[in-house]
N, C-alpha and C positions, 0 to 999 in steps of 0.2 A: 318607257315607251313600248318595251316588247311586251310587259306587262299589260299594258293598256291594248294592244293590237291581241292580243288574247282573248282578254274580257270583252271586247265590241264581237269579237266572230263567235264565242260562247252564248252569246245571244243573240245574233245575228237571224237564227228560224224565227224568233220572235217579233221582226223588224220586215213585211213581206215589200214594204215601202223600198227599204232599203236595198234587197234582194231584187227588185223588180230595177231598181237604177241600175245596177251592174249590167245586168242582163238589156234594158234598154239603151245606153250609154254605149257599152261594145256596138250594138248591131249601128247605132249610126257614128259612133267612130269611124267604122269598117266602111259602112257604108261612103260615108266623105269619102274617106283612102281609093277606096276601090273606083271611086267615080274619077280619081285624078289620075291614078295609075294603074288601068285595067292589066290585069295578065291577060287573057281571050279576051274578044270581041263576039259580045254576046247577042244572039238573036230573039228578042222574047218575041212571043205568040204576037201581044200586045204591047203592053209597056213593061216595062222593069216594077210600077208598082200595082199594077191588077198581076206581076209574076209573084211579087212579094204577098200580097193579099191573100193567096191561097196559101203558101207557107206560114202567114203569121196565123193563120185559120188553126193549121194541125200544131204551132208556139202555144197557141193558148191552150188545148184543148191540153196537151201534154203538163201544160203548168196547173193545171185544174187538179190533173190526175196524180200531180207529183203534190202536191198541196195534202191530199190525202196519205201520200206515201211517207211526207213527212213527219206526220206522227207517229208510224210505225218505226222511222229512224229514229228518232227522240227514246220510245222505247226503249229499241233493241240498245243504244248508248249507254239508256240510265241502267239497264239490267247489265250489262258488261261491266258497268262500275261498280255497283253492289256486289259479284259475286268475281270480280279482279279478275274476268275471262277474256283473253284476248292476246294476242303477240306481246301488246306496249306494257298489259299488266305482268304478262309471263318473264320479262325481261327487264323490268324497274324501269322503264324508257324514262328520263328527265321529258320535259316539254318539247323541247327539238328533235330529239329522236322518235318521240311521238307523233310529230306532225311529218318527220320524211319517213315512218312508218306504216300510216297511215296512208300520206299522201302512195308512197308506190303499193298497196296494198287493193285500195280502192281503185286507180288507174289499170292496174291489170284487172281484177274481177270487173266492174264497171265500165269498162276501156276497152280492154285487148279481146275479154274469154268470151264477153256477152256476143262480141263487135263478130267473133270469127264462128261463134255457135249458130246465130243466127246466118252465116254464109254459107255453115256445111249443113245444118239439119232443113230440108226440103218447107216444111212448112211453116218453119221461123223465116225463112227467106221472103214465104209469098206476104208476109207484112213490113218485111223490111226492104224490099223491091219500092216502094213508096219511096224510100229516100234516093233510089239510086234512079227514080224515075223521072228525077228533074235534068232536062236539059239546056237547063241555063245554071250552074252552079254559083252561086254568090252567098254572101253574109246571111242572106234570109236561110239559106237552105240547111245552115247547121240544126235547127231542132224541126226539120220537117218530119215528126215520124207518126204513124199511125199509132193511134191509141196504145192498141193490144203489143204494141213495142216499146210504148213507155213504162206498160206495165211490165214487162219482162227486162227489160233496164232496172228497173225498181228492186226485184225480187235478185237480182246478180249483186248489184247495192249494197243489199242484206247482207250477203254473204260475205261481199269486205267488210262491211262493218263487225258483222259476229267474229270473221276470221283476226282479226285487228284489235279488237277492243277498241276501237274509234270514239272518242271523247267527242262532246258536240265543237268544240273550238276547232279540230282539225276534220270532220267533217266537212265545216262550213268554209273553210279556207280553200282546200283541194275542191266543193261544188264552185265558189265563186271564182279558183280559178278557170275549174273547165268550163265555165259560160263564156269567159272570155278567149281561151283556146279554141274552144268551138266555132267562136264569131273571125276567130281568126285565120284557122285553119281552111272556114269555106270560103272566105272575103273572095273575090275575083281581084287581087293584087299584085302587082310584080315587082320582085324585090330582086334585087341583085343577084347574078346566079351564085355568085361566093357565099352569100349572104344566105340566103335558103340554105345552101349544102350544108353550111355552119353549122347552122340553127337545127336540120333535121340529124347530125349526131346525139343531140339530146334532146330534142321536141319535134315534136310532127310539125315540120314546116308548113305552108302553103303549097309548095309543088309534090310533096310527099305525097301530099292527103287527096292533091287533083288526080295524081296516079289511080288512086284507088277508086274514084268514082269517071273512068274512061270507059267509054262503052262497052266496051271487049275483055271477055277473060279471057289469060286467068289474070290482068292487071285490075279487074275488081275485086278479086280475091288474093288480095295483097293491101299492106299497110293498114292494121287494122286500128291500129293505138289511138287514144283519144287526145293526151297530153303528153306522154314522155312515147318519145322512139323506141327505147330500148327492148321494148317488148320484141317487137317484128325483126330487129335484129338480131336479139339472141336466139329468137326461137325459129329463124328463115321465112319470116312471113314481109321481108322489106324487098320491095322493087322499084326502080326508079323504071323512067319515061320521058325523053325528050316533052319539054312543056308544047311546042310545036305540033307535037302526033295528037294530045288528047285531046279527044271526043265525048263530049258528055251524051248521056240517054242510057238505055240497055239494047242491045241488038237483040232479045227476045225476051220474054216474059211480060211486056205491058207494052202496050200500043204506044210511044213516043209522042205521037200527035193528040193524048189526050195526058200531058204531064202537066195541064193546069185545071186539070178537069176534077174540084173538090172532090163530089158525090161519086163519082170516080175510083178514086183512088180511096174513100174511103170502103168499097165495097169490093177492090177486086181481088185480096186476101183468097175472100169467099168463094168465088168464081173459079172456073176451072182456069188453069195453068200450062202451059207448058213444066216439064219437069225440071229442077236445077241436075 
């Protein structure tokens, strides 16, 4: 059986059918969950799905760009394995210790380092202000990102993978989990407050991750992890937040009242800024 759950995610880049179920299946999972048990009471502009329509606008664009990124991953894998470079080859990793090699390898470069580069360096910020600029936060809003963010997601990527020696089988397992971490992390959900606290000592809970997109720093610049917590905790970047206090939008850098505004948000990067 473990055998078999190998071989299906070793091929799994090959299957985009299948990759696109994951990724479609989370967001209306989520989407159910969240509609039976809101955590906030959300205000959209208009509805909940002309709020999703612009989000699933910058989903696709981001899947287009990562489609192309994916070949560069297949490479950089199959060279890893020809010339045994990487953690998993340096260290004889068996299959399991390759995949939570892997897995926490990726999760930090791809996860923690990109998530908090983009918060400290001024002009990675003015494209990743796109994501923090939605204020209605739900399941749609996990892959809202501007292009030129997916592409520097991609290029952090690399570097786990190079750093790693990442095999395409544990690649594909740690992406297909973070699509559905992603879809879960944004869900607008309430779960138990035991139940979240649990969860966020080893995974970015729901109330973790709301923290981090409240209007007001410095609790946006805090919890930056994608699937495992342990980052923000060892390295001091974890803050909690009564779920009560948060406020989604930015209290400056983008005009709030145009957070559904596509054309918008795809050009304000370019525009001048306020400074972080």
């Amino acid at each position: 059986m473990f055998r078999e759950i190998i071989t299906y995610f070793q091929t799994l880049e090959q299957h985009p059918l299948h990759r696109m179920a994951f990724l479609v299946g989370g967001l209306l999972f989520f989407w159910i969950i969240e509609g039976s048990i809101p955590l906030l009471k959300l205000n959209y502009k208009k509805t909940k799905l002309k709020h999703a329509s612009v989000n699933f606008a910058f989903t696709l664009i981001h899947l287009l760009i990562h489609t192309f990124l994916a070949i560069i991953i297949v490479l950089l894998s199959d060279w890893c394995l020809q010339h045994q470079f990487g953690l998993v080859y340096w260290v004889n990793a068996g299959t399991f210790l390759t995949i939570i090699l892997v897995f926490l390898t990726l999760d930090f470069f791809g996860g923690w380092l990109v998530h908090i580069t983009e918060h400290k360096l001024p002009f990675l910020w003015r494209f990743h202000v796109i994501h923090h600029a939605d204020n209605n936060v739900d399941v749609t809003t996990g892959l809202r990102h501007h292009p030129v963010e997916s592409i520097l997601r991609g290029l952090f990527f690399f570097i786990g993978i190079f750093v790693s020696g990442a095999p395409m089988f544990a690649v594909m397992i740690f992406q297909t989990i973070l699509i559905l971490a992603t879809a879960f992390t944004h869900a607008n959900i309430s779960l138990p407050k035991w139940l979240d606290k649990s969860l966020s000592y080893v995974i970015i809970s729901p109330n973790m991750h709301k923290v981090h997109h409240h209007w007001k720093q410095p609790y946006t610049d805090s919890n930056y992890g994608a699937v495992l917590s342990i980052w923000d905790r060892l390295l001091g970047t974890y803050t909690e937040l009564e779920v009560s206090k948060i406020r989604y939008g930015l209290d400056r850098y983008y005009p709030n009242e145009k957070d559904e505004d596509f054309v918008a948000l795809l050009k304000s990067p370019f525009t001048k800024q306020e400074s972080k």
